[in-house]
C-alpha positions in Angstrom: 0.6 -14.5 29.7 3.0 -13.9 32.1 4.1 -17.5 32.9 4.4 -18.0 28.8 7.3 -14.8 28.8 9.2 -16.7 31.9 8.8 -19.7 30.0 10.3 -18.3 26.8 13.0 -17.2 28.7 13.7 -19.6 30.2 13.9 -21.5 27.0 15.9 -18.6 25.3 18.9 -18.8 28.4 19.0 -22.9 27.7 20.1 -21.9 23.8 22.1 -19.4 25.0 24.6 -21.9 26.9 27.6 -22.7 25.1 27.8 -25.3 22.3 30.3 -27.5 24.1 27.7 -27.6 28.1 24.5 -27.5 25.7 25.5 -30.4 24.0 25.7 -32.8 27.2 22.8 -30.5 29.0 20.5 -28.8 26.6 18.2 -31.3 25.9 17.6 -32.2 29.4 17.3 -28.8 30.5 14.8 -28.1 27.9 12.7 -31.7 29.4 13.2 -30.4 32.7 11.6 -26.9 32.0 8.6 -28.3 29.9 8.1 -31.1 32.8 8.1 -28.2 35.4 5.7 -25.9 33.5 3.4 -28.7 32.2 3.8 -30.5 36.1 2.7 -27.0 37.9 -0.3 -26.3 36.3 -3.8 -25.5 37.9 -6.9 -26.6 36.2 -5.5 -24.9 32.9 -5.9 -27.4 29.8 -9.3 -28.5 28.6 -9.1 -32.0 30.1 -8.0 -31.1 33.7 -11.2 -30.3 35.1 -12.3 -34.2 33.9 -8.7 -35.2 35.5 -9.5 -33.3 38.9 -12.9 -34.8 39.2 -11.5 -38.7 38.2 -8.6 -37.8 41.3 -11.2 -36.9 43.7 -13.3 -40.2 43.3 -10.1 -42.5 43.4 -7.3 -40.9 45.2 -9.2 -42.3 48.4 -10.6 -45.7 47.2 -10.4 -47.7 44.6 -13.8 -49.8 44.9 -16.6 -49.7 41.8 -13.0 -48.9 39.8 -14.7 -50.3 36.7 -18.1 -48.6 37.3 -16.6 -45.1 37.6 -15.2 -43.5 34.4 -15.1 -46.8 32.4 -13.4 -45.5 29.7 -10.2 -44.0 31.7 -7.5 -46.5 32.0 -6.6 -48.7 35.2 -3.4 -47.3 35.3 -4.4 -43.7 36.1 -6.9 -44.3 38.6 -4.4 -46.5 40.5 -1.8 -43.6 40.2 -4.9 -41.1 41.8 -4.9 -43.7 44.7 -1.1 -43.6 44.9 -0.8 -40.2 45.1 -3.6 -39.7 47.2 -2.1 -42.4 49.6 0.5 -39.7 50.5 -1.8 -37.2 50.7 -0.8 -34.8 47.8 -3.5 -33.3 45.3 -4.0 -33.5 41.4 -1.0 -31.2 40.7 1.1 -34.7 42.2 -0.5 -36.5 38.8 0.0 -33.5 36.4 3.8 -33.3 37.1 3.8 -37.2 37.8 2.7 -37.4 33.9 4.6 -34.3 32.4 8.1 -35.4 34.2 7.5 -39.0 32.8 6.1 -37.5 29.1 9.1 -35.4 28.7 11.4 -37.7 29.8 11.0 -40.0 27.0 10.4 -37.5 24.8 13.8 -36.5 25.5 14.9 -39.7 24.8 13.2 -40.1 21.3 14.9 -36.5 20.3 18.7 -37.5 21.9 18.2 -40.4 19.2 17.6 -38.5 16.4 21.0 -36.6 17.5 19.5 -33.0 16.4 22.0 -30.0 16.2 21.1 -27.3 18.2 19.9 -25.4 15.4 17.5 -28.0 14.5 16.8 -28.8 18.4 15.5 -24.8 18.4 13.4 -25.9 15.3 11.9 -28.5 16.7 11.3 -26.5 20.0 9.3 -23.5 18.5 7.6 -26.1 16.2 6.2 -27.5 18.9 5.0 -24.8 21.0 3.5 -23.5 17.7 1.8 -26.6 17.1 1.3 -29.2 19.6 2.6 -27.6 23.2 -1.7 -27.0 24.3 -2.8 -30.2 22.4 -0.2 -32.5 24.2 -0.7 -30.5 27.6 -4.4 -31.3 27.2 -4.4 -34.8 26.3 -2.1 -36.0 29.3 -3.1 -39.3 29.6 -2.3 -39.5 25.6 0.6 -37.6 25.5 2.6 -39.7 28.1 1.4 -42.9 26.3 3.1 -41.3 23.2 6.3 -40.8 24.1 6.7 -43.9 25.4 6.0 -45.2 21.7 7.7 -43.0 20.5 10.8 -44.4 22.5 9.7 -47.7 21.1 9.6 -46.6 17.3 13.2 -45.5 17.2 14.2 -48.5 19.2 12.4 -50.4 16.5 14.0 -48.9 13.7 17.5 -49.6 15.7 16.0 -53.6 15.4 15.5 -53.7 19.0 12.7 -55.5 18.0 11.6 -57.0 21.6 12.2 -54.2 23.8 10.4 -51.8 21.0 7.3 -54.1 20.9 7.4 -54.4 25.2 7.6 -50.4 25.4 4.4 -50.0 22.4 2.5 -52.6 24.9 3.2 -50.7 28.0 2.1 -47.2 26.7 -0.8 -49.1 25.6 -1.7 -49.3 29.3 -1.2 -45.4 29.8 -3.9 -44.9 26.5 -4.9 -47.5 24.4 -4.5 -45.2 21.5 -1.3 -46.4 21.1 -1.8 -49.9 20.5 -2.3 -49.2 16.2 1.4 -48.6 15.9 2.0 -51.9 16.2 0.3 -52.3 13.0 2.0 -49.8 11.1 5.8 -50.6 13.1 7.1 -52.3 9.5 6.7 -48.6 7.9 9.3 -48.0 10.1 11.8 -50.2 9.1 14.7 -49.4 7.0 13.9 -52.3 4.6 10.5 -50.8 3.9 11.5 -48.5 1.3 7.9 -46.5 -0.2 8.3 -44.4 -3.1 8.0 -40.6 -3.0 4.9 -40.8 -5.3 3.1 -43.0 -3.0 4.6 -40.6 0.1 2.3 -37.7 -2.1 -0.6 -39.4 -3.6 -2.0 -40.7 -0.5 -1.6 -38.2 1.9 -3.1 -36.1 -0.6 -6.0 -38.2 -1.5 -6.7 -38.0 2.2 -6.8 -34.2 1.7 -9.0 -34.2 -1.0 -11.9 -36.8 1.0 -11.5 -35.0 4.0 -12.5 -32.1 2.3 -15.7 -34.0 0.6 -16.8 -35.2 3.9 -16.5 -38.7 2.1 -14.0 -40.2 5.2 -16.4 -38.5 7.5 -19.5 -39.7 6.7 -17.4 -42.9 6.9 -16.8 -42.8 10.5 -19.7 -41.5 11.2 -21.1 -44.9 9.7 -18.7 -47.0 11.8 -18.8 -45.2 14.8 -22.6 -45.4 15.1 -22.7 -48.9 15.5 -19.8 -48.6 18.5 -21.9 -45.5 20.3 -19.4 -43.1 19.1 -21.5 -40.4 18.7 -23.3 -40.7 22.0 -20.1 -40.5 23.6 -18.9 -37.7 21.9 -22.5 -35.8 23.2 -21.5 -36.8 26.6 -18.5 -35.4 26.6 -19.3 -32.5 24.8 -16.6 -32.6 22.0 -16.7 -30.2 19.2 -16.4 -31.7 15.7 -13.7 -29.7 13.7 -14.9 -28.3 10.6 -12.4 -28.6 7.7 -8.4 -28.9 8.0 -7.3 -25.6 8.2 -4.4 -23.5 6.2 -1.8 -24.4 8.2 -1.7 -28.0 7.1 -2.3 -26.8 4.0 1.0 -25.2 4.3 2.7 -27.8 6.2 1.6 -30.5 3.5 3.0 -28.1 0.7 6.1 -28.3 2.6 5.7 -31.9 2.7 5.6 -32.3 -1.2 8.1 -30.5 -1.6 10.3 -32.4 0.6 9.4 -35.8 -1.2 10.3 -34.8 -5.0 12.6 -31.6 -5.0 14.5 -31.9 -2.2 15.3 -35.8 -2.5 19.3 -35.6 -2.0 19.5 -36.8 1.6 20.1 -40.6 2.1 20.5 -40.0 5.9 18.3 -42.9 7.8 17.1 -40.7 10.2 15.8 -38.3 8.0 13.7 -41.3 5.8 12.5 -42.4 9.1 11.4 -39.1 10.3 9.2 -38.6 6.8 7.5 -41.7 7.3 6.1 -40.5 10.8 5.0 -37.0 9.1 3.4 -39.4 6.0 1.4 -41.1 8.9 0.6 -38.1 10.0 -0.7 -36.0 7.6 -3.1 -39.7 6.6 -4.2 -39.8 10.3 -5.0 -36.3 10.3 -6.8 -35.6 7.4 -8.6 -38.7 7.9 -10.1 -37.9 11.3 -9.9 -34.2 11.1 -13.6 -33.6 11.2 -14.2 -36.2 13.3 -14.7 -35.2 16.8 -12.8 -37.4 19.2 -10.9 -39.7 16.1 -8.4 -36.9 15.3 -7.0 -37.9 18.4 -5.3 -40.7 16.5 -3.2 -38.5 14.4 -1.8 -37.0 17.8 0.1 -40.1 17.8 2.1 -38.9 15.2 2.4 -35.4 15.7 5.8 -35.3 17.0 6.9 -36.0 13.4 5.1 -32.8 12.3 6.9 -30.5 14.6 10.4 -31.9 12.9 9.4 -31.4 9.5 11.2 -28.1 9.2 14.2 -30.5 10.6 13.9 -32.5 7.9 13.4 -30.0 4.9 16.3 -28.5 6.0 18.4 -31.7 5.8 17.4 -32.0 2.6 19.0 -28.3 1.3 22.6 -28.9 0.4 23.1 -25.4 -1.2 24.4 -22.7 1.5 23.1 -19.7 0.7 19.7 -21.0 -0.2 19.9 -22.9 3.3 20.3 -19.5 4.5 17.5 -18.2 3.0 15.6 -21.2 3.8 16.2 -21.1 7.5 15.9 -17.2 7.8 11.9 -18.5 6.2 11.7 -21.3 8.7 12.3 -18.6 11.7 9.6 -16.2 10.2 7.0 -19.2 9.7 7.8 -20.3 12.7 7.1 -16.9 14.5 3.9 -16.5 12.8 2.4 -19.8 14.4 3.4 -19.4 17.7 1.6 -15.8 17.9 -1.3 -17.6 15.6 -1.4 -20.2 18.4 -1.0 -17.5 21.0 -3.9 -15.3 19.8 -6.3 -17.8 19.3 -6.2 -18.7 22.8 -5.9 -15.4 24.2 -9.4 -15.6 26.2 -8.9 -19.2 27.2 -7.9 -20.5 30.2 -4.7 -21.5 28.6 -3.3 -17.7 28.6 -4.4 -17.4 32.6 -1.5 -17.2 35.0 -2.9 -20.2 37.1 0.0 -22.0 38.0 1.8 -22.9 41.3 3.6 -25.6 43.4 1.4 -26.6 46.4 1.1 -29.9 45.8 -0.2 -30.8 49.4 -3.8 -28.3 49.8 -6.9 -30.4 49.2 -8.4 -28.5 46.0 -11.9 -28.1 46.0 -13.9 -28.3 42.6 -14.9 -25.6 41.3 
């Protein structure tokens, strides 16, 4: 728990810097810390231990690299064999992928041009939410950003170097590659009306909790050996979606039809990644491994307080708005915190010796 109190505050003293430095440094302090704390970790999020064992069978050779671990990408056992080249251990490919994640994570959020208000939002929203599910999914999350990059470049009409950035993360985690088939969501020509922006996420909801989409991939995935992958790798089915996005989709809806006075782009193109998200998730929610897709758009989540917020043009019910948003916000990060609380997550195992061989426990 200790290493969570340094890194609040830290956090806390980057907020604290004047408006005029944290403008031009903020965000890149803020990149720079979660790089560092996600970069120094020691076999702390559920994946690592799979990470540590796929570095220790390429970071010396790179023969039978299709054999071994078929279903991690190319990339990343190259990088092991890389890194291991110079001799450094596993914590070389943590921070490798946490310094490259969070840098274009910072550039998605520089585009968006968040106050720092709304930057503070968006930082307790995601540690409340998606701070352990990125830092687990490492391969993913870096493969993430970088289409996330390529989004907002795409909604800029940077068409080409959008579509080049969607195909490289593609190499990092294939995962990635559907946004290519929802990019024209994302373009200010493609105007959905708020109804549809409720009735489907909704819908999702309401089969989600049926088991109707379920049973659906279930029948799907049977044919592709889904389910004997997910015995293999031991990975817990989720078992309905869980107040919280309850909540958050509440928030959501109300967004869409009471609070409809902002014409800001940004803030349009900010609610179609939390419509995509809210169909990915209660689509795949109980679905082992598939609710890994709606990580692709979870980023979106964490700035739907942003957004809702945006949307409020009377002051003092702002106010009263933001003081909720704080409260809320508390609430899930000591949610998040306590429900972790005997994992290894809340151990203080981090350090920077990047260069002792680390034996497997």
């Amino acid at each position: 728990m200790l290493a969570y109190i340094i890194l609040f505050i830290c956090i806390g003293a980057i907020f604290l810097i004047p408006k005029k430095y944290f403008e031009k440094f903020g965000l890149i302090l803020l990149m720079i810390t979660f790089s560092i704390f996600f970069g120094i970790r020691d076999n702390l999020a559920v994946d690592d231990l799979n990470y540590i064992y796929i570095f220790s069978t390429f970071s010396k050779t790179l023969e039978n690299i299709n054999v071994y671990y078929p279903n991690i990408e190319i990339i990343f056992k190259v990088i092991c064999r890389i890194i291991g080249f110079f001799h450094l251990n596993y914590k070389a490919v943590f921070l490798l992928y946490s310094s490259l994640s969070f840098t274009f994570l910072g550039l998605f959020l520089k585009k968006l041009n968040l106050t720092k208000k709304e930057l503070f939002i968006f930082i307790m929203f995601f540690f409340g939410i998606a701070f352990f599910t990125y830092m687990t999914v490492m391969r993913q999350f870096l493969a993430i950003t970088i289409a996330l990059y390529g989004i907002v470049l795409f909604n800029e009409k940077k068409y080409k170097t959008s579509i080049a950035l969607i195909l490289v993360s593609a190499l990092f985690h294939n995962s990635t590659i559907i946004i290519l088939f929802v990019l024209p969501i994302f373009m200010d020509k493609f105007k959905i009306d708020y109804r549809i922006k409720i009735a489907i996420p909704t819908l999702m909801m309401i089969l989600c909790e049926t088991e109707i989409i379920n049973n659906i991939i279930k029948l799907v995935a049977s044919n592709l050996k889904y389910e004997q992958y997910v015995l293999e790798e031991g990975q817990k089915a989720f078992s309905g979606s869980g107040i919280t996005h309850y909540f958050l989709l509440a928030i959501y809806i109300i967004q869409c039809t009471l609070l409809r006075n902002n014409n800001e782009q940004k803030n349009k193109f900010l609610e179609k990644g939390q419509f995509l998200y809210f169909i990915t998730y209660f689509a795949t929610i109980n679905s082992g491994y598939a609710i890994r897709v709606s990580y692709i758009f979870l980023i979106f989540l964490c700035l739907i307080f942003v957004t809702f917020i945006k949307e409020i043009n009377i002051k003092k019910l702002k106010l009263c708005s933001m003081i909720f948003i704080y409260i809320v916000l508390t609430v899930l990060i000591v949610k998040n915190l306590l429900s972790l609380q005997n994992s290894k997550f809340m151990s203080n195992n981090f350090s920077i010796d990047f260069f002792t061989e680390n034996k497997i426990e």
